[in-house]
BALOTI-245004 format. One record per residue (C-alpha): x, y, z; residue in one letter. Coordinates in pm, 1 decimal. Each point is the difference from the previous one (the first is absolute). Example, Ala and Ser with C-alpha at 12.3 -4.5 7.8 and 13.67 -1.06 7.14 Angstrom:
BEGIN
+----------+----------+----------+----+
:     east :    north :       up : aa :
+----------+----------+----------+----+
:   1230.0 :   -450.0 :    780.0 :  a :
:    137.0 :    344.0 :    -66.0 :  s :
+----------+----------+----------+----+
//
This chain:
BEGIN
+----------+----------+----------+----+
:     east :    north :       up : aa :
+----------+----------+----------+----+
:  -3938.0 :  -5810.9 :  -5752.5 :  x :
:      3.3 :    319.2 :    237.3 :  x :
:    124.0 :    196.1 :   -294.9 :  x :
:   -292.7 :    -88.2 :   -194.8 :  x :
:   -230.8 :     72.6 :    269.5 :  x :
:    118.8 :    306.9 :     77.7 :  x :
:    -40.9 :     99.9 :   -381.8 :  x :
:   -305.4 :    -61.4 :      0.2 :  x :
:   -109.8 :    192.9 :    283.0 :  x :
:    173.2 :    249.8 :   -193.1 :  x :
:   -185.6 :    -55.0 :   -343.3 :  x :
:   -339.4 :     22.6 :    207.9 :  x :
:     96.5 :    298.9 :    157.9 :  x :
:     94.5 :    157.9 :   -345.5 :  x :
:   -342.1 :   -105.4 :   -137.4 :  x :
:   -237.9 :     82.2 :    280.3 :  x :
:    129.6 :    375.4 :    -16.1 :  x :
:    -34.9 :    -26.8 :   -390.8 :  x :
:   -363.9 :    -86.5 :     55.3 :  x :
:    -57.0 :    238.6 :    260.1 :  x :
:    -21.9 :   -233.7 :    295.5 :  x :
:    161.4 :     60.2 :    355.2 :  x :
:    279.0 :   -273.4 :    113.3 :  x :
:   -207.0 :    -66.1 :    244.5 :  x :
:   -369.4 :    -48.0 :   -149.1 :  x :
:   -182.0 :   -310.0 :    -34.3 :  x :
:   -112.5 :    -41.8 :   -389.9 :  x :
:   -315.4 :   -215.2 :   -104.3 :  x :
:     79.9 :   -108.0 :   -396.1 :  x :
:   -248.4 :    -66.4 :   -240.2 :  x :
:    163.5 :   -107.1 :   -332.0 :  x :
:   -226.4 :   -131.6 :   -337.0 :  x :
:   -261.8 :    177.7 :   -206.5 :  x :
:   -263.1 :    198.4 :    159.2 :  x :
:   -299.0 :   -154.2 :    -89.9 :  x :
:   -309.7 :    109.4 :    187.1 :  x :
:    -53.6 :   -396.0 :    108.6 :  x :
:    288.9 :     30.9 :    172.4 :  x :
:    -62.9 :    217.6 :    243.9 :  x :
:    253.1 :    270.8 :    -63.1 :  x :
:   -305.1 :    255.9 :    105.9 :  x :
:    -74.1 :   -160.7 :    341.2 :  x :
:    349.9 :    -21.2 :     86.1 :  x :
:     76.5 :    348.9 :    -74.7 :  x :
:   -306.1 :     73.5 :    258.6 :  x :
:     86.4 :   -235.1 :    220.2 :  x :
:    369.7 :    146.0 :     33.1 :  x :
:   -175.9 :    305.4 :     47.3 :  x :
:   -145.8 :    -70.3 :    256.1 :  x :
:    241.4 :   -120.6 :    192.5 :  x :
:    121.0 :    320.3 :    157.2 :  x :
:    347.4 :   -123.7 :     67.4 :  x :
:    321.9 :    218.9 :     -7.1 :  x :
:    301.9 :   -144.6 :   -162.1 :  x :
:   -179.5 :   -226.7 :   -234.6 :  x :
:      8.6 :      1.7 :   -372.4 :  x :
:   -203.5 :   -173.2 :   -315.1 :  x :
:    224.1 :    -49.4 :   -293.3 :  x :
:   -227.8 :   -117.3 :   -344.7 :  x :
:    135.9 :   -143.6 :   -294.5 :  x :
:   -154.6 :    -24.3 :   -290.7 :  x :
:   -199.0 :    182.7 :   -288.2 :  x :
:     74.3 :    357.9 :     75.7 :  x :
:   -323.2 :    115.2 :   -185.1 :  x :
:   -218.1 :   -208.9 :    309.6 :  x :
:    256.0 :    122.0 :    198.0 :  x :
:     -4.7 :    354.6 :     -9.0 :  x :
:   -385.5 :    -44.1 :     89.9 :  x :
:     50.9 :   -169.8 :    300.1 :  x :
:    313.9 :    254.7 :    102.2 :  x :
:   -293.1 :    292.8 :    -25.9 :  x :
:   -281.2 :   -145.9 :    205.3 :  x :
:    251.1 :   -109.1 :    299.4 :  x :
:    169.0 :    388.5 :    -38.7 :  x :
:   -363.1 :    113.3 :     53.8 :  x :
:   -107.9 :   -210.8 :    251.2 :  x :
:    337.5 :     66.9 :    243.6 :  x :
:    226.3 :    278.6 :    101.0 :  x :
:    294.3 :   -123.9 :   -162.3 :  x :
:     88.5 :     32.5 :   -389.7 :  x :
:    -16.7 :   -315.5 :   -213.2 :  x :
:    286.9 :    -31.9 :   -246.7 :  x :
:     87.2 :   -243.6 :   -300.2 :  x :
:    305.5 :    -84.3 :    -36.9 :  x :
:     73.2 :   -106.2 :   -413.5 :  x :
+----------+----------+----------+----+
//
């Protein structure tokens, strides 16, 4: 059981980097179609807004709504926003 632990840790570690996420960095998910009901808008602003270092917002989903949401939060902070395909 340790062993399978400890490969995970490793597998997360692997994947975090991939995405472009510190070890250490807390990462809100958002995973499913972004559909303007959903809030996809308001939760890009509200991450925003948050001002927090070593935090992260990782969206899923249709990389067309995507991209749109990945400009306004580059604009609206001092940090770049990437998609990761």
């Amino acid at each position: 059981m340790r062993q399978d632990f400890e490969g995970a840790l490793a597998e997360r570690a692997v994947l975090r980097a991939k995405l472009g996420f510190a070890p250490d960095e807390f990462v809100f998910l958002m995973v499913g179609e972004m559909l303007p009901f959903r809030g996809v808008l308001r939760l890009v602003k509200a991450f925003a807004g948050l001002g927090r270092p070593s935090t992260g917002l990782l969206l899923v989903g249709v990389a067309a709504r995507l991209d749109a949401c990945a400009k306004w939060y580059a604009a609206q902070t001092s940090t770049s926003a990437s998609l990761n395909r």
